[in-house]
N, C-alpha and C positions, 0 to 999 in steps of 0.2 A: 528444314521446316521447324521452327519453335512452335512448340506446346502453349494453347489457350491460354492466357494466364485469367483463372477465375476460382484459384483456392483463394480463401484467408486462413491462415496459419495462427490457430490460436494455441499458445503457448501458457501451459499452466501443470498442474500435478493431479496424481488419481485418486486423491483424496477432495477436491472440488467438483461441484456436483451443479448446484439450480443456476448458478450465475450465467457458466458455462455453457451451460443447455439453453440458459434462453439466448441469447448472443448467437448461439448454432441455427437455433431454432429463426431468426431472425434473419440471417442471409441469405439462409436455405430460400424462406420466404423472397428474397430479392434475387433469387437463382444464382446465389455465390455459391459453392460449397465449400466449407468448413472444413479442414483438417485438425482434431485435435494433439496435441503433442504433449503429451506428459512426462514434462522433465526427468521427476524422479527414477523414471520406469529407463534410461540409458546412464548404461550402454547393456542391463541384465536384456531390455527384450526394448528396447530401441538401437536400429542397423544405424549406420550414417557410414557414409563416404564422401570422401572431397578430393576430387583428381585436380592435379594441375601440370600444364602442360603448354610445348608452344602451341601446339595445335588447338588450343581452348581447354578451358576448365570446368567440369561437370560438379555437382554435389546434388548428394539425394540424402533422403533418409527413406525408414521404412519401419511402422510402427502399428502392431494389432492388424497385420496383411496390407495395411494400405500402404503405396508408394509414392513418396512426394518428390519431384523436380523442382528445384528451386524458380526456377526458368516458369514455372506454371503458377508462383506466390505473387498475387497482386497486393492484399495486404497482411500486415501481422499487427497481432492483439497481445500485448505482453499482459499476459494477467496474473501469471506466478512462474517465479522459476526457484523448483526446489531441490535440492541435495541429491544427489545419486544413489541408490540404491545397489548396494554393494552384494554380489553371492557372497552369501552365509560362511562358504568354508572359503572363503578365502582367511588366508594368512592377515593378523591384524596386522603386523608388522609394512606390509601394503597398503591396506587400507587409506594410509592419507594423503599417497603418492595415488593412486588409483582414480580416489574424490579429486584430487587436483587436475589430474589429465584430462579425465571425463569433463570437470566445469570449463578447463579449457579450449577443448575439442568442440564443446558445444559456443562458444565465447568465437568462434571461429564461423563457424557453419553461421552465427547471426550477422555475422560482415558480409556473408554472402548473400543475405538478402536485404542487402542495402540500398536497392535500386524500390523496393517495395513500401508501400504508404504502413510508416507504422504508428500505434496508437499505445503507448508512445516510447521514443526511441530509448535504450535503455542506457545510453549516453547521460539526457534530460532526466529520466526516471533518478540517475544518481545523482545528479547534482540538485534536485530538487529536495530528495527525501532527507538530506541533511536538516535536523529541525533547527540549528542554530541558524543556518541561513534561511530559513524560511520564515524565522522569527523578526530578521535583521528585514528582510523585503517588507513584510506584512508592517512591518512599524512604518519604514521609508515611504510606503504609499497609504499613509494615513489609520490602519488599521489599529483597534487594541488591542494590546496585549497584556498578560499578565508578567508585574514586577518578577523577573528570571533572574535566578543565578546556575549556573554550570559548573562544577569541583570538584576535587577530589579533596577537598581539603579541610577536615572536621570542623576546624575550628570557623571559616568561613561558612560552613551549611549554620553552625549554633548563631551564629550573630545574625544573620538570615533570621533562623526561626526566631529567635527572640526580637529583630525589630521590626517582624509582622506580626509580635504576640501571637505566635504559635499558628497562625491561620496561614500556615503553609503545604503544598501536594510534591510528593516527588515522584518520576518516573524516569524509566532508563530510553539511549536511545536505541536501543539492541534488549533482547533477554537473555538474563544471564543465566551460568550451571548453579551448581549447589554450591559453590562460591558463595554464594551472600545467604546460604540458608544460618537462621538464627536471628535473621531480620526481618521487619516486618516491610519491608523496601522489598517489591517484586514486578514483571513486566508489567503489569497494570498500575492506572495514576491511584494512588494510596494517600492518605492523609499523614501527614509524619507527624508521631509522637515523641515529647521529652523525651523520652528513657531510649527513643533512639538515638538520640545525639548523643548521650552519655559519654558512650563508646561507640564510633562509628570509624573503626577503623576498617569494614570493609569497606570504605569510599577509597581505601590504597589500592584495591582489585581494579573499581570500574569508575571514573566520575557519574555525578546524574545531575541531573537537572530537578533541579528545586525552583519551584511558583508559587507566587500568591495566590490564596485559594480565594477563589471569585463567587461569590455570591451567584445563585442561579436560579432563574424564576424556571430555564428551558432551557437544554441541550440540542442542539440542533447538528443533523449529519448534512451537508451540503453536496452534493454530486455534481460537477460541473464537467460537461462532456459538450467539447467545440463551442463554449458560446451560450447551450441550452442549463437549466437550473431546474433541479429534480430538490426538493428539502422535505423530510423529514424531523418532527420535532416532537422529543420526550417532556413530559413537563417533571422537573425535579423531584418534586414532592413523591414519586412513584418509589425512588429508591434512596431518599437524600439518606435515611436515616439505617440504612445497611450499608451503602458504601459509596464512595466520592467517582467511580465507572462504571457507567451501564453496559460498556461490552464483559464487564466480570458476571451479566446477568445473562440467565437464558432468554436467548431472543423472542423465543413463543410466548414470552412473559410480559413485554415489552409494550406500552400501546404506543403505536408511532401514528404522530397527527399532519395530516397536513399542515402546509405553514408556508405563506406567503412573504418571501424578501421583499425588504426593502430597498429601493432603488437606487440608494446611495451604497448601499454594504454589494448590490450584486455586480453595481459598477465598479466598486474597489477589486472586487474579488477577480473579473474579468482583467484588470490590470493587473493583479498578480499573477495569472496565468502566461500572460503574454510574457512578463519579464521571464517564466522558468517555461517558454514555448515549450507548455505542453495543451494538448488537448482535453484531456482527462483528470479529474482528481478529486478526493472524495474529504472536505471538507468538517472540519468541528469546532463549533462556536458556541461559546456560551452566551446567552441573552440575561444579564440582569434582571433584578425586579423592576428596576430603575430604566428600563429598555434599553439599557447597553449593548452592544456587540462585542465578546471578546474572540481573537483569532487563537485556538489553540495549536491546531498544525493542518497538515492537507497531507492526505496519503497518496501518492500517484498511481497505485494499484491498487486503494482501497474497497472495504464496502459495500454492496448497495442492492444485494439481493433482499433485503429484511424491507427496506421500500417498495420494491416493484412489487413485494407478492403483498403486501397488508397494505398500503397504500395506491396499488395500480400503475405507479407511477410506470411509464415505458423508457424505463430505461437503456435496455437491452437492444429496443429498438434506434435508439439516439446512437448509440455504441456502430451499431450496424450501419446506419447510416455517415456513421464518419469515415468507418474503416471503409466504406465503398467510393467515399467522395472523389470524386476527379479533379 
């Protein structure tokens, strides 16, 4: 006799808190229950097993006394998967072999629940979050973008900024160690100055992505979950003049406004999902003075708790409703 199947397995870390809750808080409401699973916390104080055999294959985990059967996961909510948390006294000399096995171990245990409706798959999740291919899609299906170059190569970032006259942002597609400390190039999009092309030889460390800096009447975060559109929008002038990203701001600082898309940007936008079949993705555009739309990138696990609590928006619930869709 198989076990009910009416968990959702949401998958994230113990360091994420509101988004989390509401998404739990939400199925509960629909009589799902909720398993959460916090990456970080295995294999110090998350079990897993995975038997294989002729006689059938079993896999459990076991995490904060609850027990989960895979056999009982109808669907999974990828919302973070972060680093393993390693005992203190272990030997460092282990340590990267340790990280390795555990992300593998668990890289495993999610093939076992591939019979389950996931949101979204972490296949899609990769090949999405590449921003060069997301830049390349967003052009292909009519969208703007800002003049990109990609390099490691000084002399190509300098001729860059000097034939946008200086009105250039760069950001990385990963954050880097203390590898690039002494520059003013850090995981958030920055404004590049002369004096840092001078000498930009840590671009031999990491390439980045350098853009034209786009004029902004309004930032706008986009949340697109199965088809539904959640928008929040900053109006520039809030923080133009301290720095070129509002997530370097604290968010209780933030006024986020409603803001109604346009029916040609929410239909572009719907066709970029399809091409990277995903359900889910958390959107950033810049709107001109000019009522331009630019496409900056879409984060496939971004996002979107600073909405639903200062704007209302129900997003949490749209989340829930997809993970439950038949």
């Amino acid at each position: 006799m198989h076990p009910s199947r009416d968990i959702v397995l949401l998958i994230t870390h113990s360091g994420d808190f509101y988004t989390v809750d509401r998404v739990a808080q939400a199925l509960s409401r629909h009589g799902a229950k909720p398993f959460r699973l916090n990456t970080d916390m295995f294999p110090t104080s998350v079990e897993l097993a995975t038997h294989l055999s002729k006689s059938g294959n079993r896999h459990w985990l076991k995490h904060d006394e609850e027990y989960l059967n895979v056999e009982q996961v109808r669907a999974v909510w990828m919302r973070r998967i972060w680093q393993p948390q390693l005992a203190t006294n272990l030997a460092p000399q282990y340590r990267s072999a340790c990280i390795r096995e555990s992300v593998t171990t668990l890289d495993g245990f999610w093939d076992s629940l591939r019979e389950a409706r996931w949101v979204d798959s972490l296949q899609r999740i990769n090949i999405a979050e590449n921003k060069l291919r997301q830049l390349r899609v967003a052009q292909e299906i009519g969208l703007s973008i800002p003049r990109t170059l990609v390099t490691n190569d000084p002399s190509e970032a300098r001729e860059f900024f000097l034939g946008l006259k200086g009105k250039v942002v760069v950001k990385l597609l990963t954050p880097l160690s203390y590898s690039m400390k002494g520059s003013s190039f850090f995981m958030y999009t920055s404004k590049v100055k002369e004096e840092d092309l001078l000498d930009a030889k840590t671009l031999s460390y990491c390439p980045m992505i350098f853009q034209e800096q786009i004029p902004k009447q309004r930032e706008l975060r986009i949340v697109f979950v199965d088809g539904n559109f959640f928008v929040g929008a900053l109006n520039a002038s809030q923080y133009a003049a301290s720095t070129t990203d509002w997530r370097c701001i604290d968010d209780n600082n933030l006024g986020w406004e409603a803001f109604e898309l346009p029916e040609k940007l929410a239909s572009r936008i719907n066709l970029f999902m399809k091409k990277f079949e995903l359900l889910f993705g958390a959107f950033d555009f810049i709107q001109t003075p000019s009522g331009e739309y630019f496409f900056l990138e879409v984060n496939p696990t971004g996002e979107w708790g600073m909405l639903e609590r200062d704007l209302e928006l129900p997003i949490s619930k749209a989340i829930a409703n997809t993970l439950l869709k038949k």
